[in-house]
C-alpha positions in Angstrom: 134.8 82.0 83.1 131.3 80.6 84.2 127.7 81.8 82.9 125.7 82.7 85.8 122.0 83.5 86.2 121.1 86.1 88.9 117.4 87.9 89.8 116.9 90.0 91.6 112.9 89.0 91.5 113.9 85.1 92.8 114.5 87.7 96.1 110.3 88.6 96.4 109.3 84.7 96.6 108.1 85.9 100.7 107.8 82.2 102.4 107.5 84.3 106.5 110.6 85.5 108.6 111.0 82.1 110.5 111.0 79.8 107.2 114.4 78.6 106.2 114.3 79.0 102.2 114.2 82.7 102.6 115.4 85.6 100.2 118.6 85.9 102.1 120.2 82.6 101.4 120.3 83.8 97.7 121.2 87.6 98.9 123.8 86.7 100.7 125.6 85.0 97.6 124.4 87.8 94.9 125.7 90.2 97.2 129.1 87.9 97.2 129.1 88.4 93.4 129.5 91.9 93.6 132.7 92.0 95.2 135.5 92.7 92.9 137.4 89.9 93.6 134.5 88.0 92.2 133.0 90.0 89.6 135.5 88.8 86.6 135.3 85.6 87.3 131.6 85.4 85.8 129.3 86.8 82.8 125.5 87.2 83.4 123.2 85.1 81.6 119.9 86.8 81.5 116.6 85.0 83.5 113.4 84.5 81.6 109.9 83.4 82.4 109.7 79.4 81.2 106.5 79.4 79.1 103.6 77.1 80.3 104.6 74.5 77.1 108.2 74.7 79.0 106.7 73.7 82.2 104.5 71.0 81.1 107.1 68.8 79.8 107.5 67.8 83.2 104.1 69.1 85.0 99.8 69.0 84.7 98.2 71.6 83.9 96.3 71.1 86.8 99.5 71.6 88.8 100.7 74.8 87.0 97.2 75.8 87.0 97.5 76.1 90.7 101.0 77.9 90.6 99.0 80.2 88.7 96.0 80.9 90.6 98.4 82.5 93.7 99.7 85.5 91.6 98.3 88.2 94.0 97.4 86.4 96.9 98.9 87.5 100.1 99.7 83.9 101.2 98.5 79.9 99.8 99.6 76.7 101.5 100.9 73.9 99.4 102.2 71.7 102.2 103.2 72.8 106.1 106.9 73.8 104.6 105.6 75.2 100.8 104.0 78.6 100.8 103.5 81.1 98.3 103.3 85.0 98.6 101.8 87.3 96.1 104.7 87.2 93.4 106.0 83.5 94.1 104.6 82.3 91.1 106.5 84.8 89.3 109.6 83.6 91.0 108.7 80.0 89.9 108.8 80.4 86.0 111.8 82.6 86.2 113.6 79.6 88.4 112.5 76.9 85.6 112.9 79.7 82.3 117.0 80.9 84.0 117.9 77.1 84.1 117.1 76.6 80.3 118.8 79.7 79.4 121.9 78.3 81.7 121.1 75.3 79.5 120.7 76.9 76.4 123.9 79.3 77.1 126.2 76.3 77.9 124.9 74.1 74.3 126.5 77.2 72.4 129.7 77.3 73.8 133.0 75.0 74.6 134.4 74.8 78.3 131.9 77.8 79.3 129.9 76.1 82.3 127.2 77.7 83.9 125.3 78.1 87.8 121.6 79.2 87.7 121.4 80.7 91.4 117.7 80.5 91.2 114.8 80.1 94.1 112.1 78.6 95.0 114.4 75.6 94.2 113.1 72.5 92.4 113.7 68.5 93.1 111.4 67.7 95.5 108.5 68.9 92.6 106.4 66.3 91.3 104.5 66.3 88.3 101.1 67.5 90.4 102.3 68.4 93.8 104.2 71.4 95.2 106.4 70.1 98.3 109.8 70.4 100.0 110.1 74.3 99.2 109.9 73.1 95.7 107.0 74.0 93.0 108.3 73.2 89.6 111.1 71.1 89.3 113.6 73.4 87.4 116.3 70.9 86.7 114.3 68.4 85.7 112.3 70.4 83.2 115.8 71.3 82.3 116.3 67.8 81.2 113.4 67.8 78.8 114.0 70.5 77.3 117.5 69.7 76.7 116.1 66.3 75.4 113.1 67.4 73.5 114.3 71.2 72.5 117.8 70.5 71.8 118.0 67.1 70.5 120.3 65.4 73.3 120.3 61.9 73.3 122.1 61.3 76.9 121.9 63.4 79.9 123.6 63.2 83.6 121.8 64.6 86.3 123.9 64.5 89.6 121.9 65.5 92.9 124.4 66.3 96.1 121.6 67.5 97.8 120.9 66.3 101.6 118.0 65.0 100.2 116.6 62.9 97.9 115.6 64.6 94.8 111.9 62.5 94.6 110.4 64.4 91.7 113.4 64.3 89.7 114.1 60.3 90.3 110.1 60.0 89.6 110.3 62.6 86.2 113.0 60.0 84.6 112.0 56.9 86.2 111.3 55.0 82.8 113.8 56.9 80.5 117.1 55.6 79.7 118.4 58.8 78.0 118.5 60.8 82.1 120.9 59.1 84.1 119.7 59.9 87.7 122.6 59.6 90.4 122.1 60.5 94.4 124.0 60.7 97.3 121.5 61.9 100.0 121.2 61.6 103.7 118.9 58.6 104.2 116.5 57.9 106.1 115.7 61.5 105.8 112.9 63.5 104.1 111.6 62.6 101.6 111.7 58.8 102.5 112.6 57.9 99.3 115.7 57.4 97.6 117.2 53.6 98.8 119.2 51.2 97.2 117.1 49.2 95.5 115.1 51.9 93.9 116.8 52.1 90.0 114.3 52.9 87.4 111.5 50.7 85.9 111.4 49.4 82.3 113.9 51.1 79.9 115.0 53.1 82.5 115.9 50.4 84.9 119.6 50.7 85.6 119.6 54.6 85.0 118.4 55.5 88.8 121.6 55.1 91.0 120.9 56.0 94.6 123.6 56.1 97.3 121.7 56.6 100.4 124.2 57.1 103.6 123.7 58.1 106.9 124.4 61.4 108.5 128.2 63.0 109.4 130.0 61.9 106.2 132.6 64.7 105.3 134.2 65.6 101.7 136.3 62.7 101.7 133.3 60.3 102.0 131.6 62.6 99.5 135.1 62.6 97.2 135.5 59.2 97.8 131.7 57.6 96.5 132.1 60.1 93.4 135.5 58.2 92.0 134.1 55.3 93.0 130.5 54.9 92.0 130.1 58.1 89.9 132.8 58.5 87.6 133.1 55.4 86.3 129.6 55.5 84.8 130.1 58.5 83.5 132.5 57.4 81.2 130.2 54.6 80.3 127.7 56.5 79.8 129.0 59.5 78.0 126.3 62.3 78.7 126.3 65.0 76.4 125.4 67.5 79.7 126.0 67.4 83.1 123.1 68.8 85.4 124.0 69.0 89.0 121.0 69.6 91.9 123.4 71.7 94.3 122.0 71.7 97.7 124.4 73.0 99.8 121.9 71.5 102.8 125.4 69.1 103.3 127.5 71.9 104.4 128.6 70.9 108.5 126.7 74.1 109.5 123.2 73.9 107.5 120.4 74.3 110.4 118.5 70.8 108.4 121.1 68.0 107.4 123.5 66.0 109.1 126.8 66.0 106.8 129.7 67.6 107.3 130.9 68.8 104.0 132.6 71.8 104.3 133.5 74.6 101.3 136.5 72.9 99.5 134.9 69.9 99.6 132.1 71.5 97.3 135.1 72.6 95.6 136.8 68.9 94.8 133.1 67.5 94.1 133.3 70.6 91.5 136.5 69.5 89.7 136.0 65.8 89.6 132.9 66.7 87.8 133.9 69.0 85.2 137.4 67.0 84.3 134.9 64.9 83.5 132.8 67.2 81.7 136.0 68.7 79.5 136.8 65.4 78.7 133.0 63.9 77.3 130.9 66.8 76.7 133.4 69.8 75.9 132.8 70.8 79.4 128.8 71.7 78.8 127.8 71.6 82.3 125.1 73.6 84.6 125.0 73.6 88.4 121.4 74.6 89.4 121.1 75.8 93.6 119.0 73.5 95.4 118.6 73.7 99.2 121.1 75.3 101.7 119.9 77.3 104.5 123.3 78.3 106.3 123.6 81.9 103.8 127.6 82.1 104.8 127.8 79.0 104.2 125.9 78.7 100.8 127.7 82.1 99.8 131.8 80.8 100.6 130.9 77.6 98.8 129.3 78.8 95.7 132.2 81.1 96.0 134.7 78.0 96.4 133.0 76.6 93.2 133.2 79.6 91.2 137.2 79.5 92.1 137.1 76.2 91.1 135.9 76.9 87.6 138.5 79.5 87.3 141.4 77.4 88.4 142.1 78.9 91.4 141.1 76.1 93.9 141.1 76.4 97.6 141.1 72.6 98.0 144.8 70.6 97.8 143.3 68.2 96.0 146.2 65.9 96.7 145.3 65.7 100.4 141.9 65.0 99.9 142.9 62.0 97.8 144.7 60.9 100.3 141.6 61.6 102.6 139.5 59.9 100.2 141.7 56.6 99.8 141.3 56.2 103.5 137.9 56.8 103.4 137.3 53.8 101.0 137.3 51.1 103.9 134.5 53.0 105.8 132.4 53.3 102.8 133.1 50.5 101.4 129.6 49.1 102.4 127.9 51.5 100.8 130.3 50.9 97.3 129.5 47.3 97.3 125.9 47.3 97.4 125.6 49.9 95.0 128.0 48.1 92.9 126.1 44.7 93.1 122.3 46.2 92.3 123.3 47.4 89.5 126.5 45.0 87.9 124.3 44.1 85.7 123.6 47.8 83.8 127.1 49.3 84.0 130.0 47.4 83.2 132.1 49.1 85.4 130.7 47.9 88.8 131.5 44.0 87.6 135.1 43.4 88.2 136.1 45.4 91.2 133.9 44.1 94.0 136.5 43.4 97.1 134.2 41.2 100.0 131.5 39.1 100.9 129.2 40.4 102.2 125.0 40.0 102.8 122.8 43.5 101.9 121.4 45.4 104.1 118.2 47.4 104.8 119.0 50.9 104.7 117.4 51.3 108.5 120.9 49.8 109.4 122.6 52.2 111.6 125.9 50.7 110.7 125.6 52.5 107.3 
């Protein structure tokens, strides 16, 4: 059984008939939940409004201010790809205030994981900027107030977004207690997200980027998770797993380059929460991101919610053995993420396998 947060007013954030993050990305998999193949698989968890103290544990005033200041208006421009419409700001708290009550849902229970299928989504939020689709940054306010509300001491946030999740890398920059880890297609908006950028301070070790370049599949995917992911998961021991889930990755999406396909969203899903039962009694929240295919962000949030329920449409056998071979073509990629950061996580020390010279991340060889 999974928590999920559905609606139906993420649906009247209006951003034009030709924009990509549209209403019917998120119809299209509400509309999925009401089959009744589906419908047992799931218990709703009720959205709220995140309060303005809620929001500015990540954001200004200022900022929110300006969220604010659209409620009516027929239309405000935040960026050339960021628009409001008159309730859009309505649809903004509600995406922040259903991920803390997928947070909050998940701290209360054992094995009970949750998937806030919110909009506008959130990553690409700074603290003072709207961009990327994004206007609060819902997971990472999610963070804090699992931090500062609920008394965590370690959080994982994993982004499989296409792209790099800049306001949530720039939130947690400094603080050791948010592990930060990427894969995103790179060089690719937003620009940032390379290898060498890993936090600042105390927090410098707890940004892990793995920037890649376009047409990787699940078994790359699958294979960088055992290889670079898991590992420091079990050193660092989160008590919560957040996941940004873009489905932007999926080998139809109209934006990236990747060809992850639906049970590859699926293995990513259980590699994850084995790892989740095992630490954190399985306290884990998936929160949507980007993905602008609608069948193809509906079949694999579907494929995930199978997942949860043990009824997998990935032979996860096979895609091991997809994944093993995969190692030698990523194994660029493993070693230099393995050698900027040997010195914070124990795990990347003792397993580097060749010589080799870094690269910048303009190589096309990556």
């Amino acid at each position: 059984m999974i928590g999920i947060v559905r609606d139906i007013r993420y649906l009247a954030h209006e951003t034009g008939p030709l924009h990509v993050e549209n209403p019917q990305r998120l119809r299209a998999v509400y509309e999925m939940l009401e089959k009744e193949e589906i419908k047992h698989l799931y218990t709703l968890i009720p959205a709220r409004a995140a309060s303005i103290e809620e929001v500015e544990m990540v954001h200004s005033p200022i900022h929110i201010d300006r969220i604010l200041k659209t409620a009516g208006l027929p239309r405000r421009i935040f960026a050339p790809d960021t628009v409001t419409s008159p309730k859009s700001y309505e649809a903004a708290f509600l995406a922040v205030g259903g991920v803390l009550e997928a947070i909050s849902f998940v701290m209360k229970r054992k094995n009970f994981p949750a998937f806030a299928l919110v909009r506008p989504p959130g990553h690409h939020a700074e603290r003072n900027k709207a961009m990327g689709f994004c206007f609060f940054n819902n997971i990472a306010v999610g963070a804090k107030f699992a931090k500062e509300k609920l008394g965590l001491e370690r959080i994982l946030i994993v982004d499989w977004d296409v792209h790099h999740g800049n306001g949530t890398q720039h939130t947690f920059y400094k603080d050791p207690s948010i592990l930060y880890f990427s894969i995103h297609q790179f060089p690719f908006f937003p620009g940032t997200g390379d290898f060498y950028e890993k936090g600042e301070g105390p927090g410098e070790g707890f940004t892990i980027n793995v920037p890649i370049s376009r047409n990787k599949d699940d078994a790359d995917y699958g294979c960088l998770f055992r290889h670079l992911l898991l590992p420091v998961i079990d050193e660092f021991s989160p008590q919560l797993i957040l996941i940004s889930a873009g489905f932007d990755t999926h080998i139809e999406d109209p934006l990236g380059g990747m060809k992850m396909t639906e049970p590859g969203f699926a293995r990513l899903t259980k590699l994850l929460y084995d790892k989740a039962k095992k630490i954190c009694e399985g306290r884990m929240v998936l929160v949507l991101e980007g993905g602008y295919y609608p069948r193809g962000v509906r079949e694999s949030v579907k494929a995930i919610l199978y997942e949860l329920d043990n009824q997998t449409i990935c032979d996860h056998q096979k895609m091991e053995e997809k994944e093993n071979k995969a190692f030698q073509k990523m194994n660029l990629v493993i070693n230099q993420v393995r050698e900027i950061h040997k010195n914070y996580w124990k795990s990347y020390n003792h397993i580097t396998r060749m010589h080799y010279s870094l690269k910048p991340m303009h190589d096309p060889t990556l």
